[in-house]
N, C-alpha and C positions, 0 to 999 in steps of 0.2 A: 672674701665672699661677703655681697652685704645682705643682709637681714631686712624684711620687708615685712609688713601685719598684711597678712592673705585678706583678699577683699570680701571673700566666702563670711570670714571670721567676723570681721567690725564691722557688716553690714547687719549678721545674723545677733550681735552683741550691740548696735544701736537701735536695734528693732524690741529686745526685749527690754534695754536699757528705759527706751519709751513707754513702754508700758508699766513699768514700773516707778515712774515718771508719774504717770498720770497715778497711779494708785497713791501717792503725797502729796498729792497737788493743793488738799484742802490742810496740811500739816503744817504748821509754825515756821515760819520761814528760817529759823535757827536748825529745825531739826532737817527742813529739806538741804541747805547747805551742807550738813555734817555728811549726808547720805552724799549730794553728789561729788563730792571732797574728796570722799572714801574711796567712791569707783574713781576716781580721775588717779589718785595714790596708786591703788590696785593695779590698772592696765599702767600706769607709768613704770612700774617696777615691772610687769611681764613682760610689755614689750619693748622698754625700753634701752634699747639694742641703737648701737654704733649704725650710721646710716638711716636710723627708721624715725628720723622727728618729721619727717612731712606726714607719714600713718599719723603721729601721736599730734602733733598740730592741728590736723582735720582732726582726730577722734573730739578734741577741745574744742575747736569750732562748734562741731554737733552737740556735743551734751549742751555747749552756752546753750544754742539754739532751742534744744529739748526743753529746757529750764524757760526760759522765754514765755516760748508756746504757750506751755502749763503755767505760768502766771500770770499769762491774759487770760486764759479761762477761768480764772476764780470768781472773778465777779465781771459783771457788769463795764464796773468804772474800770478796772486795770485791763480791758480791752482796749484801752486808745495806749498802754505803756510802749512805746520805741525806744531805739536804742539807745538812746540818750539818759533815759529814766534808768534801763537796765544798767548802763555804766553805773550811773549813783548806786546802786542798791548792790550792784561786784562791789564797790571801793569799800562797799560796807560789810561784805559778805565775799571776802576775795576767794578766787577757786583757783587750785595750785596751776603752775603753769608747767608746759609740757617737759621734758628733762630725759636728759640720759640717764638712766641709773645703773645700767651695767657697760663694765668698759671690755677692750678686750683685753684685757688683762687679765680676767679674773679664768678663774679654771673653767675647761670644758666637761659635761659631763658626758 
């Protein structure tokens, strides 16, 4: 049987993810990394289920994206930042990459 993240779920979890997004947008770019770290950890360990890294690859995509967004908004000048600028600034601020965390091995509940 494989395991799929319902689209219900990571639609209605990158909608609030965003706005919680924009509520650290003006926050030290140390501590908004730690925050989006945390959630990337967090759904990687929930849903990270045998069969479901294309869910968890897209949910990565989005949050990059999220991140992005909210850092052209800061000011002025990092409205012209693309993706090239945002690479430099992941290699320096890396955000975990998608992963299986649970196998089938481990017990059912």
């Amino acid at each position: 049987m494989k395991h799929k993240t319902e689209g219900k779920r990571l639609t209605r979890k990158l909608t609030a993810l965003r706005q919680d997004a924009w509520r650290l947008m003006h926050a030290p770019m140390a501590a908004q990394h730690r925050w989006f770290a945390a959630v990337l950890r967090g759904h990687y360990g929930y849903y990270g289920r045998p069969h479901n890294y294309p869910a968890l690859n897209g949910f990565h995509r989005q949050m990059r994206r999220i991140w992005l967004q909210c850092l052209r908004r800061r000011s002025q000048k990092s409205r012209r930042m693309g993706w090239s600028e945002f690479e430099t600034l992941t290699a320096r601020f890396p955000l975990p990459t998608p992963r299986i965390t649970r196998t089938w091995a481990q017990a059912r509940i």
